[in-house]
Structures are given as C-alpha cells and as structure tokens.
N, C-alpha and C positions, 0 to 999 in steps of 0.2 A: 791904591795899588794899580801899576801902569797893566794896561791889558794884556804886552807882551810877556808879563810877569806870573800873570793869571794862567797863560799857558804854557807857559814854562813846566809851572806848578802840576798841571795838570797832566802832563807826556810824562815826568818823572812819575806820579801814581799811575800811570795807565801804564808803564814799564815793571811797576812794581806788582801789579794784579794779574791772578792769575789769567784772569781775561785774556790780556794782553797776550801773555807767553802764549798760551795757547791758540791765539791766532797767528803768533809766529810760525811757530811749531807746524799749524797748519798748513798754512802757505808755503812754508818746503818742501813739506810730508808733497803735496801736489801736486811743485815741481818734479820733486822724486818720479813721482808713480806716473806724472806723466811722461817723463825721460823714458820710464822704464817699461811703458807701454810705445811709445816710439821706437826702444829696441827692439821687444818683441817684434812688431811690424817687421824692422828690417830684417831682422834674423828669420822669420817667417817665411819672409821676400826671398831671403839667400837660400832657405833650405829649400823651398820650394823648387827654384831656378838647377837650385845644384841637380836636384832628383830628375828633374826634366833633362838634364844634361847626361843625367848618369844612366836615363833609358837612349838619347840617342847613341853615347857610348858602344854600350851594348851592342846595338842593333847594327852599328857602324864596324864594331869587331866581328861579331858573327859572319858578315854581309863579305869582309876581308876575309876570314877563313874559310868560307864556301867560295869565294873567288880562289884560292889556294886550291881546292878540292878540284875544280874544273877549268882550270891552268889561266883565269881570267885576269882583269888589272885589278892588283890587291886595292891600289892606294884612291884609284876611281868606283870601285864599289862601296868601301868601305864610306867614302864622303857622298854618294850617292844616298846613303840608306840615312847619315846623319841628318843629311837635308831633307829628306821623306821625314825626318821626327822632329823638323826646325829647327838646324842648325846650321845653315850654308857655311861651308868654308870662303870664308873674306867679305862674308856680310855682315853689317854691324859690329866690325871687330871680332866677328867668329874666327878661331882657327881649330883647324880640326886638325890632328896632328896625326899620320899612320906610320908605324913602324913595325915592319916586315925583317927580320925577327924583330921581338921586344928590346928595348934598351936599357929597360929597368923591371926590376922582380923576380922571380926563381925563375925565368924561362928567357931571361935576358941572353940573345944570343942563338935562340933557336929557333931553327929555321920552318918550322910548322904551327908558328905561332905570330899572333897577328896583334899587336898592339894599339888602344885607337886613344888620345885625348881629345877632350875635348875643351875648351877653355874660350872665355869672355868677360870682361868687364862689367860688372853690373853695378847700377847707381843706388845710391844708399839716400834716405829721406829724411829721418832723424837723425843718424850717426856723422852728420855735418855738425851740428853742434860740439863735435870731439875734436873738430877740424879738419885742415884741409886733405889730409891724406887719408877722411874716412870720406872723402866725395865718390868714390868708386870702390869696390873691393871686387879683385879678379876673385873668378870663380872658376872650377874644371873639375872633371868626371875622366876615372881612367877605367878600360877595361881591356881585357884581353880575351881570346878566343884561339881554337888550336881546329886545325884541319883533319887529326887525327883518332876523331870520335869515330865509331863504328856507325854505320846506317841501319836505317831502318828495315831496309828491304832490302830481300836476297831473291829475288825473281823481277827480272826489271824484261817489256816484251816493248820493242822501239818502233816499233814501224807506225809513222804520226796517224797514217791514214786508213788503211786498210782492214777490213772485217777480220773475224780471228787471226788478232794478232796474238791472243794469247786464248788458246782452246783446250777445253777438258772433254777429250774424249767419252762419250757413251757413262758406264756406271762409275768414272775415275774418282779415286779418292786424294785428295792435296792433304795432307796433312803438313803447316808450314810452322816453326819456330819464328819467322820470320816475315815480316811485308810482301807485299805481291803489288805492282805496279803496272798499269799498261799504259803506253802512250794515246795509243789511236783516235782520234777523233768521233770514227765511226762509233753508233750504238749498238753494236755488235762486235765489235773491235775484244773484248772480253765475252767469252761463249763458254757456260757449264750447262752440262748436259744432266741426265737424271743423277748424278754423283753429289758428292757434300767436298767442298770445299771449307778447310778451316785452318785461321791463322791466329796463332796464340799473341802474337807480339808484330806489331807495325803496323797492321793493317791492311786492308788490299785498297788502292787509289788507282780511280779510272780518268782520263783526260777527258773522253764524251761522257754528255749527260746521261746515259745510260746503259745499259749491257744486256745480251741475254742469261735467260737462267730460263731451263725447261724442265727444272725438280730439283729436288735433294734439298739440301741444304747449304747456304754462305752464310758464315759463320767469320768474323764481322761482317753486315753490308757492306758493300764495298761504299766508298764514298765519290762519287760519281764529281766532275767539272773542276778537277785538281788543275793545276800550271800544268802544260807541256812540259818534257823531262828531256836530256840528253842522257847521252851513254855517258854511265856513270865509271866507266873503267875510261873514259878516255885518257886522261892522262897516264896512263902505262905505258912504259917506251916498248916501241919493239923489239926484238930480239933482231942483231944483223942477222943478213941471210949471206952467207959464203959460196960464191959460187962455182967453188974446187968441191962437189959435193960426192958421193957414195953412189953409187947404181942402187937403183929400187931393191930392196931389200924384201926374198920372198923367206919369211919364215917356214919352213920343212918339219923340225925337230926341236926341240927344247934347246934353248940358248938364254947367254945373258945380249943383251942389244946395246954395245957405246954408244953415247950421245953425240950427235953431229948432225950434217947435213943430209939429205937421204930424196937426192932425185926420185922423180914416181912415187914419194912414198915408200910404205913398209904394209905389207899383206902377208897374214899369218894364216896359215894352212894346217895347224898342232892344235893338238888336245894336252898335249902337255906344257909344262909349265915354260914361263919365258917371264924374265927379267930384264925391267931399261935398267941401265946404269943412271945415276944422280946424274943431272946435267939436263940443256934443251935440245929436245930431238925438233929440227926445221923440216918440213915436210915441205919439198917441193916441188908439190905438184904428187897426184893421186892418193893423198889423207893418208889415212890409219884405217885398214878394215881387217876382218874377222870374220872370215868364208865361212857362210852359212853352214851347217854339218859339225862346225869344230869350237871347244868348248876349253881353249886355253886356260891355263891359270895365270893371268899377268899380273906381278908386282913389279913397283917401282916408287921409292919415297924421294921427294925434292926434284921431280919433276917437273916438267913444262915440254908441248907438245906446240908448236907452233904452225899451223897450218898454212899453208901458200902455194903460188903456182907462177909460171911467166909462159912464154908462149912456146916454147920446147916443154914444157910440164904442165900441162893444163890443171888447176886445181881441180882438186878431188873432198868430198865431204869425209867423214869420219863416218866408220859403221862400229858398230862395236855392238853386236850381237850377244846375246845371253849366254858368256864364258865364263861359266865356273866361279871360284872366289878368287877371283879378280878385287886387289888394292890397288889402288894406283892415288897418291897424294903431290899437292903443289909444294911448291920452294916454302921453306918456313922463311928468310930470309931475301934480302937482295932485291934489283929492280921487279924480278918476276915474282915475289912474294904472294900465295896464296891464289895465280892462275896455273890452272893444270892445262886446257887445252886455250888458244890464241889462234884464233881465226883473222889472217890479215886482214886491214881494214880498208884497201884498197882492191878486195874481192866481190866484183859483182857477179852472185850469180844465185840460184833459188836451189839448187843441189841442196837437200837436207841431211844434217850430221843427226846421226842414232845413238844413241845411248840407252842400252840395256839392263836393267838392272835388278830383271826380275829374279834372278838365282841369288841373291844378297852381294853381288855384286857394289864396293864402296869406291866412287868419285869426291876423293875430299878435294877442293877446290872448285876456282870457277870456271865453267863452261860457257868462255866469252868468243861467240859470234855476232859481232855487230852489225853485220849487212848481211846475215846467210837465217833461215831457219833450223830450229833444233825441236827433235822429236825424243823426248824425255819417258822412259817408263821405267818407274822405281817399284822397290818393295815398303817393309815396314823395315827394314834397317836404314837405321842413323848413321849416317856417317859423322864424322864430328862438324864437318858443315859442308854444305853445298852450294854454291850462285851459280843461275844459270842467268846471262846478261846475252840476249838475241836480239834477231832482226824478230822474229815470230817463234811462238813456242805450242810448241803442244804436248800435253799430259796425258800420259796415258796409262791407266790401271793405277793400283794403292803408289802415290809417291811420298817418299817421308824427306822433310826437308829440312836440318839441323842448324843451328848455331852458333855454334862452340868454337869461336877463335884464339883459343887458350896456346895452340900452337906457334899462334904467328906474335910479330913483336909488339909489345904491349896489347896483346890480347884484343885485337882490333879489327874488324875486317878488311880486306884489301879496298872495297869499298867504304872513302870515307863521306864523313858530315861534318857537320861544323860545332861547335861543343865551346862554351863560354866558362874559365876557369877562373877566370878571376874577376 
C-alpha cells in the first residue's frame, strides 16, 4: 500500500474520532472567545471614552449656564470648561458643539437653557475584523444645563478689599435660611462680634483665608479662600429714568403714592398709613426716608424702588426707620422680578441705606446696593424671603433671613446658578 494511501486512510479515522471533532470544536470555541474578548476590549474602550465625554459635557453645560447667569460668552465658556476635562474643540477631531437655546429635547428652543455635545472619533482594535467601516466608531455625550436654578446664597457683601465688609454688630443674632458670602480679601473682611451666627442651607464662603469671630457661635464655619465673586444681580436691567419727573414728594398725611419719577425723593413726615401704587417709584436724587419720630404703616405689593441721583438731585441713601407694620414686597414678575429696592450702579458714594425692621417690619425682596453700604436690623420675623446684595453690610440685632421664592416664576430666586437637567 502506497504511503499516500496510508494517509489518506488515516485523516478519514482521525475525522471520524472523537478526538478529532473535539479539537475542531476547540479551535473555534477559541476563535469565538477570543473575538469576544477583543470585543469586550473595544466596547470597554467606548464606554470608557463615552463617560469621559459625558463628564466633560456636563461640565461644559454647567460652565454655559453660569455664563448665562453673569451675561458672559455662553459658547467660550462652555468649550473652555470641555478643554479643562480634555476635550479641545478642533483637536484630534474633537468638536464640541454649544447650543444656546437647546435644538433638541424638552427645552429645545429655550432661551435659559444651554446645550453642550460633545463628539469624536475613536479607533476600534478588534472590531476591524468586522471590516472597514468598524476602523472608527464616532462617539458623543450630550448635556444640558439651565441658568434658572436658585442660588445658594442670599447675603452676598462685594467690596474685594476692604475690613468689614460684612459686620455683626455687638450680641447680633443672623439667623440665615440661606448662604452668606463675602468677597473681601482682607481677614477681617467678615467680623462677628460676641453674637451666633447660623446658616441652615449654603453656607457662609469667605474669599480671605480668614475672618474674625470674638464669641458666640458660627454655625457652619465659614469656609475660608472661596474664588472671588461678582455682583450676582448684575445682569438686572435697570429701570429707565424719565427726566419729566414729580417735585420731591413730602408725605404730611396718609395717602396712596403713584409710581413714577420723584426728583429729591419722597420723605414721609405721618404715623399713618401710606400706600405705593404697583409699579417703580425712580428716586432721583434724596432716596426714601422716614423722619425719625414717625412710625408710618407702609404697604405696597409688586414694587420696586429704584434709587439714583444726577447733579441737580444729588443722590440720597434710603432711611427707613422702625415704622410700624410696614409690608412692602418686589415684582413677582417681569425684568424687576423679586428686587424691591435698586441702588443705581453708577452711584459712587459711602452714604449708608437703613433698614429697620425691629417692629416686625417685612422687606420681601432684594436689597441691591452694589457700590453703597447697607445697615440691616431685623427681628425674628420671616418674611417669605430677603437678599441683601451690597457694597458692605452690617447686621444688627436678631435678623431672620427666609427663603421662600414660591412667589416668583418657577419658584426661583432672582438670584440664579446654574443647574444640570439633563
């Protein structure tokens, strides 16, 4: 028998034996599992990638709606923050893609909301084997983020440099629903005296590494060497000022007061009651006071008070003296939404606005002075909320400081942050 014969013979029994099959069998089964360990890998490789994609997303939307917050470039911050998490737009094929409103999703089309993709190319290792259109597989991460979160703090004191910029007089008590913020550099820039300070929700954030405290109690520590802050109301437009205005306005007698413009100011001289009309009373020039002696009842819902002065009306501070049950509430709507008094922002001058509030006197809104000082003394009434946003603040006696923006639209502070919804 010829040899080729012999193994012939032989491949046919080795075909027929179990032997055999089962090293077929094998040698597949190991193809198989190594195929499907090479997937793994890839798939690994992608989900990994995508996740990394999908934090700098995130961070790239957020980064766009706090740009929104403080009137900054939506589409330059938001690829700023992508590249701070390694994804430069136009590097390696990156494109970071920002859309100011969104273009896709339940908020497609709105304008408080800040869309970010982020999308790349990535090479695949074993899924070549499937062919050529598995050499790459795009990958992208979308998020969104909305400008119209509430903040964390409702006491913001701006002045970058200077010692008490935000002071607690003698035994004063803060009782805050709300954050407490100070800009100032200085370590004294925050000053509590033998008083307790306490904040249930935000926190208190100091910009210098330290502050004083001469007793009581701070209730959180503050957290000392935060980022420098701007005025968090800056983008609020102002109210025009009309310069066909009203002769100073001396209240006598109980009256309601129209909203309008009001040269000199308005100075109220009554223990009885006085009503503004809805609308913004323009102050220009000699503020809003409350002649010591007299203990008005002022209301007025959907207000706004806007403070100013030019060189015929030299600006004047705000007194408001401990008058009785005095309400007075901001716009629940509209550009002035949720400011009751507006200290123009083009006012140099250290004149300090007073606010009284020891008689249960209620300021729902906020008391934004951004270049002037405000001298605050409250009681243990809540009002449903209060911001007071200054150049410098001081506290004086029990002040109770609420939260409650249930009035205003979507329940939000005029005051926003930035807030990731999708």
């Amino acid at each position: 028998m010829s040899t080729n014969c012999v193994a012939t013979k032989q491949l046919k029994q080795l075909g027929r034996a179990e032997e055999g099959q089962a090293l077929v069998l094998g040698a597949l089964a190991l193809v198989v599992l190594v195929l499907m360990a090479g997937l793994g890998v890839d798939v690994g490789f992608l989900r990994y990638e995508k996740q990394q994609m999908q934090k700098a997303a995130d961070a790239a939307a957020m980064a766009g709606a706090s740009a929104l917050v403080y009137g900054g470039e939506v589409t330059v911050a938001a690829r700023n923050d992508a590249a701070a998490n390694g994804f430069t737009h136009g590097n390696k094929g990156i494109v970071v893609t920002v859309n100011n409103p969104p273009l896709n999703g339940p908020f497609t089309g709105l304008a408080p909301y800040v869309e970010v993709i982020v999308a790349q190319a990535q090479p695949t290792f074993f899924m070549r084997v499937l062919g050529s259109q598995f050499y790459g597989v795009n990958v992208s991460s979308r998020a969104v983020a909305t400008s119209l979160a509430s903040s964390s703090g409702c006491i913001f004191a701006l002045d970058p440099s200077d010692s008490a910029t935000l002071r607690a007089e003698g035994a004063v008590g803060i009782n805050s629903a709300c954050g407490i913020r100070v800009n100032s550099t200085s370590e004294s820039g925050l000053q509590v005296g033998g008083g307790n300070v306490s904040v249930s929700q935000g926190g208190i954030g100091v910009v210098a590494d330290g502050y004083q405290h001469g007793g009581g109690t701070i209730s959180p520590t503050p957290t000392t060497g935060i980022p420098p802050f701007g005025d968090p109301l800056a983008g609020v437009p102002a109210p025009p000022v009309d310069g066909n205005c009203n002769q100073k306005l001396l209240v006598t007698t109980p009256r309601s007061i129209p909203y309008g413009t009001y040269c000199g100011g308005i100075e109220i001289k009554t223990s009885g009651e006085v009503t503004f009309q809805a609308g913004t009373f323009v102050l220009l020039g000699g503020g809003l006071t409350v002649d010591s002696g007299y203990y008005p009842t002022m209301t007025g819902s959907n207000v706004t008070f806007y403070n100013t002065g030019n060189a015929g009306n030299p600006y004047g501070p705000i007194k408001l003296t401990a008058s009785g049950s005095t309400v007075l509430s901001a716009p629940t709507s509209g550009p002035l939404s949720g400011i009751l008094f507006f200290q123009d922002r083009s006012i140099v001058s250290t004149a300090t606005s007073y606010f009284d509030a020891s008689r249960g006197e209620q300021y729902t809104g906020a008391l934004y002075f951004p270049t002037t000082p405000v001298k605050y003394r409250g009681t243990k009434t809540f009002p449903p909320y209060t911001i007071i946003d200054a150049w410098t603040i001081t506290m004086v006696d029990t002040a109770a400081i609420n939260n409650n923006y249930s009035s205003l639209a979507g329940g939000a502070s005029p005051i926003h942050s930035a807030l990731l919804v999708e």
